[in-house]
C-alpha positions as CSV (number, residue, x, y, z in Angstrom):
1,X,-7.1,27.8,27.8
2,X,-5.2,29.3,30.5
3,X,-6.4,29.2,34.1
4,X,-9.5,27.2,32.8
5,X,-8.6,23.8,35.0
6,X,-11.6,21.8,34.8
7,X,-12.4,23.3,31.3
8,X,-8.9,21.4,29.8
9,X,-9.4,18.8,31.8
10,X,-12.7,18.7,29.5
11,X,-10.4,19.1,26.4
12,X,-8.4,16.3,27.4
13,X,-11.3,13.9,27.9
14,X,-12.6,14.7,24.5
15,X,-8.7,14.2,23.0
16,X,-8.4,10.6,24.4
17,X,-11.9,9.4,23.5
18,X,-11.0,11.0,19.8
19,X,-7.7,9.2,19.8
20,X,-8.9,6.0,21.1
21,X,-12.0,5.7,18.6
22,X,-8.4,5.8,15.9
23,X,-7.4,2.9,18.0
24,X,-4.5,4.4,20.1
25,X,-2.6,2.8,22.5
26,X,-0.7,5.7,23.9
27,X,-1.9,9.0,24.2
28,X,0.2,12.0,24.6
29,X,-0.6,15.3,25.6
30,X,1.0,18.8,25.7
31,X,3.2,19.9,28.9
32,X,1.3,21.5,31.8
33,X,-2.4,20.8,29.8
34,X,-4.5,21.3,32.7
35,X,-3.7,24.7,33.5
36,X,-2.0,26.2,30.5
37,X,1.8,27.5,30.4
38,X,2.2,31.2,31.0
39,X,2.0,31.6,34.6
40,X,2.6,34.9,35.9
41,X,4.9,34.0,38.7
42,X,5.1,31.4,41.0
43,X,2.2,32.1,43.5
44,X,-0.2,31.6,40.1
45,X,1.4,28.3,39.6
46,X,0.8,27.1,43.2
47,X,-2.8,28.8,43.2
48,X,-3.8,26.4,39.9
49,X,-1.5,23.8,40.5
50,X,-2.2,20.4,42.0
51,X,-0.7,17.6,44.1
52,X,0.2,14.0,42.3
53,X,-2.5,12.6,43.2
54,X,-5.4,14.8,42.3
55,X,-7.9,15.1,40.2
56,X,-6.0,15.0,37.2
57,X,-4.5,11.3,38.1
58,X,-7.9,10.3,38.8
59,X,-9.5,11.6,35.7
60,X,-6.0,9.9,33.6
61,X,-6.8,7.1,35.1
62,X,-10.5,6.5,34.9
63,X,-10.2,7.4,31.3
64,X,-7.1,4.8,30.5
65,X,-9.2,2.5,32.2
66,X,-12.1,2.8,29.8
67,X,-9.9,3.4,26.8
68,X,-7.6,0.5,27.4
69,X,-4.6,2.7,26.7
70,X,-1.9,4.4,28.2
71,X,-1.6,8.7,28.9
72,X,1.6,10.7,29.1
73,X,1.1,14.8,29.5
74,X,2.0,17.8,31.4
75,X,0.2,18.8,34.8
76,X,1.5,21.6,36.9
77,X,2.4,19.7,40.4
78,X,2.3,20.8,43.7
79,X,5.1,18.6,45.6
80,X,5.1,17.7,49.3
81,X,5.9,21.4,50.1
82,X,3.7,22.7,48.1
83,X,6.5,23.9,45.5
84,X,5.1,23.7,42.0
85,X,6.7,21.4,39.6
86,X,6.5,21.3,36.0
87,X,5.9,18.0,35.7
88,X,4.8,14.5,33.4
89,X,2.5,11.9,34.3
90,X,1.7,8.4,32.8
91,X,-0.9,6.1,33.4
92,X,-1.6,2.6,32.1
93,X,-4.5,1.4,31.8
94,X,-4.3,-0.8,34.9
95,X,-4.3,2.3,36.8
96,X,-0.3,2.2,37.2
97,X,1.1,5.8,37.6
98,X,4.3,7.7,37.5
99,X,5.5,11.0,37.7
100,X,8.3,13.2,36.3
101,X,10.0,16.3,36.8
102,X,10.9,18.1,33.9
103,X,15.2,18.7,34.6
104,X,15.8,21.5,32.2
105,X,13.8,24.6,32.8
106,X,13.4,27.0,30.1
107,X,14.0,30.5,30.6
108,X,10.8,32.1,33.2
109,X,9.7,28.5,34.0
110,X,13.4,28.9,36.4
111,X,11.6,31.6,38.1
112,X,8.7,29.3,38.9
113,X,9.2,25.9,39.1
114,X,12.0,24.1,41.1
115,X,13.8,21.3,38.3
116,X,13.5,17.5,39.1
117,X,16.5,15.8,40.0
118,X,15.9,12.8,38.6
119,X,16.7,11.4,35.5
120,X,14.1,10.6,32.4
121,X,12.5,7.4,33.0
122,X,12.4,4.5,30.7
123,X,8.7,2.7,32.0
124,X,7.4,-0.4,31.0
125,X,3.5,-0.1,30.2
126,X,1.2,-1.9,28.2
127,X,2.1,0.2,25.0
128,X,5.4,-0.7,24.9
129,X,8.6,0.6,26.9
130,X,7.9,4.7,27.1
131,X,10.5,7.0,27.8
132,X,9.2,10.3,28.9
133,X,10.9,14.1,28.4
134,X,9.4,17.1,28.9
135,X,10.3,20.0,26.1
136,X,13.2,21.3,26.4
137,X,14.7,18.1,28.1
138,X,14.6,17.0,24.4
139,X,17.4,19.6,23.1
140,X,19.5,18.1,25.1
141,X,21.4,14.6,23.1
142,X,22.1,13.0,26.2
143,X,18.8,12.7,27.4
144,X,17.3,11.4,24.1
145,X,20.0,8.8,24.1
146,X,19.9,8.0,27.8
147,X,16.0,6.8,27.3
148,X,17.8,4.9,24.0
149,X,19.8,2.9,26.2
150,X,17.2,2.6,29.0
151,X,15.5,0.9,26.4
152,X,12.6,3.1,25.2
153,X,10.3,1.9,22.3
154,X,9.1,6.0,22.1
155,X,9.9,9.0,23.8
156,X,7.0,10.8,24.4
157,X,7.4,14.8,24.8
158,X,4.8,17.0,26.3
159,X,5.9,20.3,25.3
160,X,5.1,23.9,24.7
161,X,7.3,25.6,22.5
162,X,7.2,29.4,21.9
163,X,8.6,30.5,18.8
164,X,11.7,32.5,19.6
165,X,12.9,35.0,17.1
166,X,11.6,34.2,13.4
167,X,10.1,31.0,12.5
168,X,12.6,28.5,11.3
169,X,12.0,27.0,7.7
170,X,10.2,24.6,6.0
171,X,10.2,22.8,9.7
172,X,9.9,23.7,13.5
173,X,13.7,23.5,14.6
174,X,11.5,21.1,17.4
175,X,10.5,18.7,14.7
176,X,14.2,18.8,12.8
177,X,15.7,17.8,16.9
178,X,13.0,15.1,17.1
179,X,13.7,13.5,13.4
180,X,17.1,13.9,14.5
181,X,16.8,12.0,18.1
182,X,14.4,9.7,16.4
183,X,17.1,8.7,13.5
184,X,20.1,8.5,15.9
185,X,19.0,6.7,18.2
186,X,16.4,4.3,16.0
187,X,13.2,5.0,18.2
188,X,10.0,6.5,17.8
189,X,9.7,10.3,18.8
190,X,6.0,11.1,20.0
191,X,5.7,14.7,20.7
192,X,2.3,17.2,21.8
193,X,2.6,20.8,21.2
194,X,0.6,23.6,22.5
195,X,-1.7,25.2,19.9
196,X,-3.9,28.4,20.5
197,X,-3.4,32.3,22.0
198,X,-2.0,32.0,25.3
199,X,-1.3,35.8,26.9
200,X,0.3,37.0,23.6
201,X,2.3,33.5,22.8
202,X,3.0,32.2,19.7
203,X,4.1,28.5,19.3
204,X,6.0,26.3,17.0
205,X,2.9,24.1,16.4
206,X,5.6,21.3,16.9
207,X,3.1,18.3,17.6
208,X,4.6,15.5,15.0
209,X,5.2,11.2,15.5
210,X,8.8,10.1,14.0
211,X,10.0,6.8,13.1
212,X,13.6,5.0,13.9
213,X,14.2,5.9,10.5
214,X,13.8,9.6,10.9
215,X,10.8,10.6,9.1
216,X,7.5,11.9,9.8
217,X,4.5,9.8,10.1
218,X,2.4,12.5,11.2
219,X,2.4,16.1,12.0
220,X,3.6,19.1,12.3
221,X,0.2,20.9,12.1
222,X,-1.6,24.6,12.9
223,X,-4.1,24.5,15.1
224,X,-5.8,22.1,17.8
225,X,-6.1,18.9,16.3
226,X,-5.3,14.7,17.3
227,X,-2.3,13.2,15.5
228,X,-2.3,9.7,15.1
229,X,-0.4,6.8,13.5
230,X,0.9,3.2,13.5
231,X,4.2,2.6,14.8
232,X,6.3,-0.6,14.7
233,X,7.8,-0.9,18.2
234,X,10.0,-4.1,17.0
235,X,11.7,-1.8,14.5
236,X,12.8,0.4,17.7
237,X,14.2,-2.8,19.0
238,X,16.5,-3.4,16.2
239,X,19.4,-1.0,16.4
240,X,21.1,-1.7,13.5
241,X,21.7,1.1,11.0
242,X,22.6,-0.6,7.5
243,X,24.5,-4.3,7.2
244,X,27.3,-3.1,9.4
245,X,26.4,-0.5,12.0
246,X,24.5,-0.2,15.3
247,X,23.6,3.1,16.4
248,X,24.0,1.6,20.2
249,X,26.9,-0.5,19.7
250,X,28.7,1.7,18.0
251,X,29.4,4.0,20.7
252,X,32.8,5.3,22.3
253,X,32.1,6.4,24.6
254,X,35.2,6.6,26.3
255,X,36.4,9.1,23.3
256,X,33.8,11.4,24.5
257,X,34.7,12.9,27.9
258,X,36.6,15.7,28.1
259,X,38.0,17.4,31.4
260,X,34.8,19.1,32.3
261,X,32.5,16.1,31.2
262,X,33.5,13.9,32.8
263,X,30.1,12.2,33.5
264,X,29.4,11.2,29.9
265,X,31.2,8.3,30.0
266,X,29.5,5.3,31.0
């Protein structure tokens, strides 16, 4: 609910203990949970938003503690200036923390937040190698693949994704990219959707786990719910695609650059 801080902080207790009694290991929430998404400009964001190590980390991390699992979701940061940030956090369960800024603002969130300049980490945690993105980071193939070759076992996406123009059919054109990224790259794509009425907002309802092989082991669903599901992180290991192919290996990437992109080799 938006504005309603300690109330989702509430909602994201009750999430973790639910996922955890299904035997999670890694948790992921949506983007920006605590507050909600729809600030109304940038002195809203600053008045709910909260430094890095707040109350959020210490709730994330009491409750990874206790579950024996790792968390990755949204939170609205307040940086050393006091800029707000739209920003990721992940705990392990030994109380180990990092933070992310998102890089690719979406549309009003440029008129509020200040982007990270920092690349998408790769972390290692007790659940496995995580790569985190934040939303709209994810439309971007170079980001997906950049956690591939840093190594990530899953990507884990908070998001909240407004439907823009009609509803695309039978699937969320989030879930197709994240099939997609999951496929390509042979990882595991762990995303969090908003769900609910948020100051007249209608979502994609894009929550859904993928497997290297592209499909859908749970999700997408309406409504506010926990997806769950067993994932293989050996099979994100193995890169090869077929007797003859390797999805890493394969790569030119010195075919790739053009004049004004230049960067993409590596």
């Amino acid at each position: 609910m938006f504005g309603d801080v300690e109330g989702n902080r509430a909602r994201v207790a009750d999430a973790v203990e639910t996922a955890a009694r299904a035997g999670a290991e890694l948790v992921v929430l949506p983007e920006l949970c605590t507050t909600g998404y729809a600030f109304a400009d940038e002195s809203e964001a600053c008045e709910l938003g909260e430094p890095a190590d707040g109350p959020t980390l210490e709730q994330w991390r009491g409750l990874a503690a206790a579950h024996r699992l790792v968390i990755v979701g949204g939170f609205c940061e307040l940086d050393a200036e006091g800029t707000p940030r739209n920003s990721a956090l992940i705990v392990d369960q030994d109380g180990a923390s990092r933070v992310y800024r998102k890089t690719h603002l979406w549309d009003r969130e440029q008129l509020i937040f200040v982007a990270g300049t920092e690349p998408p980490p790769v972390i290692d945690t007790s659940a496995g190698r995580i790569g985190i993105a934040i939303c709209y980071d994810a439309f971007f193939p170079e980001v997906m693949r950049g956690l591939a070759l840093g190594g990530a076992d899953v990507i884990a996406v908070p998001m909240n994704s407004p439907i823009v123009g009609s509803p695309t059919e039978p699937l969320a054109a989030e879930v197709v990219l994240a099939l997609a990224a999951a496929q390509v790259n042979r990882v595991y794509v762990a995303q969090a959707d908003r769900a609910g009425p948020e100051r007249g907002i209608r979502w994609a309802n894009a929550s859904a786990i993928c497997d290297p092989d592209g499909r859908l082991l749970a999700g997408p669903v309406e409504g506010t719910t926990v997806l769950h599901s067993a994932c293989d992180l050996e099979r994100a290991r193995d890169k090869a695609l077929g007797a003859r192919n390797d999805v890493l290996a394969d790569r030119r990437p010195q075919l790739y650059a053009t004049t004004n992109d230049k960067e993409t080799v590596n």
